[in-house]
C-alpha positions as a Markdown table, in Angstrom:
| # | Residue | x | y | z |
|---|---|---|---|---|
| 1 | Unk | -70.1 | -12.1 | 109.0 |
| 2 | Unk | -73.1 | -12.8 | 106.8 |
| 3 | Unk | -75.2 | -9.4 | 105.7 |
| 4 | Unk | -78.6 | -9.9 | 104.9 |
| 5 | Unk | -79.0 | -8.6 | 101.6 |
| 6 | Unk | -82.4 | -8.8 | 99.5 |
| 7 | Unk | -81.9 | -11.2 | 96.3 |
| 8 | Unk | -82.5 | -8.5 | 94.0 |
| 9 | Unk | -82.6 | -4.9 | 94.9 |
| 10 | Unk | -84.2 | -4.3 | 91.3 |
| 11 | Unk | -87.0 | -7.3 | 92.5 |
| 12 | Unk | -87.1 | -5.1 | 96.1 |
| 13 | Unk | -87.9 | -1.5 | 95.0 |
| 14 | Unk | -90.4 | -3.1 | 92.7 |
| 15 | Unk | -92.0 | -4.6 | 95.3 |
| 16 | Unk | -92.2 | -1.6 | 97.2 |
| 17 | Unk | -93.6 | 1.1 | 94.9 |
| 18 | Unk | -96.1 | -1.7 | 94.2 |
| 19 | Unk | -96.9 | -1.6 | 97.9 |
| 20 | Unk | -96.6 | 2.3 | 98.3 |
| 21 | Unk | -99.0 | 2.6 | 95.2 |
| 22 | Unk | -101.8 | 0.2 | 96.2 |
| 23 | Unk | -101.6 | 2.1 | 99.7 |
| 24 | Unk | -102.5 | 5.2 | 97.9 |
| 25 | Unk | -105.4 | 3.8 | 96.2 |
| 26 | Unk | -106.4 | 2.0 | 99.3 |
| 27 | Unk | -106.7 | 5.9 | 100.5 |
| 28 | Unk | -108.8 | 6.7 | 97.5 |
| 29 | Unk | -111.1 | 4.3 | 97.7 |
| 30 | Unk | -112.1 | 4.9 | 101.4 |
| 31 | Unk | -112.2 | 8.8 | 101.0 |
| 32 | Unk | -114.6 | 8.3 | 98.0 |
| 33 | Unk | -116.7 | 6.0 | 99.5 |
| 34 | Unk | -116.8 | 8.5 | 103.0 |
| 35 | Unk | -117.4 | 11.7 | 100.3 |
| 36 | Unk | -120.3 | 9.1 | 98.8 |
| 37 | Unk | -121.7 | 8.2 | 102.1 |
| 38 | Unk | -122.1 | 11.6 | 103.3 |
| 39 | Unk | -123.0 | 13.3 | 99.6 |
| 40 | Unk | -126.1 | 10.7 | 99.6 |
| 41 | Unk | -127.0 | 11.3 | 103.2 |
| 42 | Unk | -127.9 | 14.7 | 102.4 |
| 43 | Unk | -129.9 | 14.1 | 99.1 |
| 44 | Unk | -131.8 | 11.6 | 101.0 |
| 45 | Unk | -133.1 | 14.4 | 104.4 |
| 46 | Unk | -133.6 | 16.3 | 101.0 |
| 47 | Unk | -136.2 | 14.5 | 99.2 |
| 48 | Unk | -137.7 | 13.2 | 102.8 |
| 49 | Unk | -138.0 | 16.6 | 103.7 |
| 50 | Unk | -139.8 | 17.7 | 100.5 |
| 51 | Unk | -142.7 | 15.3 | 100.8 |
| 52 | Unk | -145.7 | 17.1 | 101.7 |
| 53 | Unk | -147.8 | 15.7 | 105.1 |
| 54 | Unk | -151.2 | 16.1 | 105.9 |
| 55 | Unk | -151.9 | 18.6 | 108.5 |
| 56 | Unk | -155.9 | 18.7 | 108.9 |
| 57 | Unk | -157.4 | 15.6 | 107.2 |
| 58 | Unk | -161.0 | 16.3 | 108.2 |
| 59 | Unk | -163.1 | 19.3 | 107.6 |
| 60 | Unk | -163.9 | 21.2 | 110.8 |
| 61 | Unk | -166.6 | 19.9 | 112.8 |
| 62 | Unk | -165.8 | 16.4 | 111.6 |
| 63 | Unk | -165.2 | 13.1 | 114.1 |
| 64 | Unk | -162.9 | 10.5 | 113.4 |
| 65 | Unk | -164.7 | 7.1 | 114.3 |
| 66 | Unk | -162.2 | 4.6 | 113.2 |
| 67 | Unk | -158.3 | 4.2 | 111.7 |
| 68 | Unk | -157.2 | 1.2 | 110.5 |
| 69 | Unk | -153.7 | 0.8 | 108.6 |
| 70 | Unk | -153.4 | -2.1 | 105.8 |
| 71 | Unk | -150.3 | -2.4 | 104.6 |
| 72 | Unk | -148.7 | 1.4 | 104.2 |
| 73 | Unk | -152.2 | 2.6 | 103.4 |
| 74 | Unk | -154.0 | 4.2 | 106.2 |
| 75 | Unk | -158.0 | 4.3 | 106.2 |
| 76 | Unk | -160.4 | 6.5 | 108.2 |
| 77 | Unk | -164.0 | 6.9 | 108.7 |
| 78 | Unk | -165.1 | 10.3 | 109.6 |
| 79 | Unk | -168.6 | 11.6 | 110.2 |
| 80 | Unk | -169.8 | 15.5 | 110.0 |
| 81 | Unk | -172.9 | 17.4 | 109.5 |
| 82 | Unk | -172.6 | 16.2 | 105.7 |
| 83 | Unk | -172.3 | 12.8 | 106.4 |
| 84 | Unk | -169.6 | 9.7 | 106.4 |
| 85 | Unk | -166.2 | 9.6 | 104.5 |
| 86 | Unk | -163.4 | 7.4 | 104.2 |
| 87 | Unk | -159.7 | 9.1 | 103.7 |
| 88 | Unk | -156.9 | 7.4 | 102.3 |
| 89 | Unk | -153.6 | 8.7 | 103.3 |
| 90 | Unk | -150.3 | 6.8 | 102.0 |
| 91 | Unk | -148.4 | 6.1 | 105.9 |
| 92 | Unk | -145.0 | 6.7 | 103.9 |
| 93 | Unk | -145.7 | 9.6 | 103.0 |
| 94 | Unk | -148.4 | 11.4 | 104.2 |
| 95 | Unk | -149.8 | 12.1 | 100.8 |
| 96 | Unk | -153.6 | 12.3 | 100.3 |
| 97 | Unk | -154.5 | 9.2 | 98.1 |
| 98 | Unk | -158.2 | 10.1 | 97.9 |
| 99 | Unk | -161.7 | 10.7 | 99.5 |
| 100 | Unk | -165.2 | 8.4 | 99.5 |
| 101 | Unk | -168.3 | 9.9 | 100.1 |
| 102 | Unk | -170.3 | 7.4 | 102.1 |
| 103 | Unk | -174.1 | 7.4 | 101.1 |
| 104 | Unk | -176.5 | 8.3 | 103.9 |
């Protein structure tokens, strides 16, 4: 009766503290990538949340004749009592980018 014995047990538990070992830092990697993942996420809703929008882009009584978007810009033409303006507004943000008095 044969027994199957492994060629060298010294080669064998080797092998398998090797294997035990790059199992554990298999673990570590995927925990510190999920603990990356979800540590970014929540600088990211962060610093979206902290841009500030524009609310009320034209001064009361004004109209809004036209919009037109040109690349992430967003232009409009508004008309009041004063006269025409154009408003710049940056679409990925909402920020203000600046005014233009139209002459009359």
């Amino acid at each position: 009766m044969t027994t199957d014995v492994p060629a060298s047990t010294a080669s064998y538990r080797g092998l398998l503290a090797l294997v035990i070992i790059l199992g554990a830092l298999i673990m570590i990697g995927v925990g510190a990538l999920i603990a990356g993942a979800m540590l970014g996420a929540g600088r990211r809703a962060e610093a979206e949340s902290a841009q500030p929008f524009i609310t009320a882009v034209p001064a009361p009584g004004a109209r809004l004749e036209s919009a037109e978007l040109q690349g992430n810009r967003i232009l409009m033409r508004l008309s009041s009592g004063e006269g025409d303006e154009l408003v710049i507004v940056d679409a990925n943000s909402g920020r203000l980018l600046g005014r233009v008095r139209l002459g009359q």
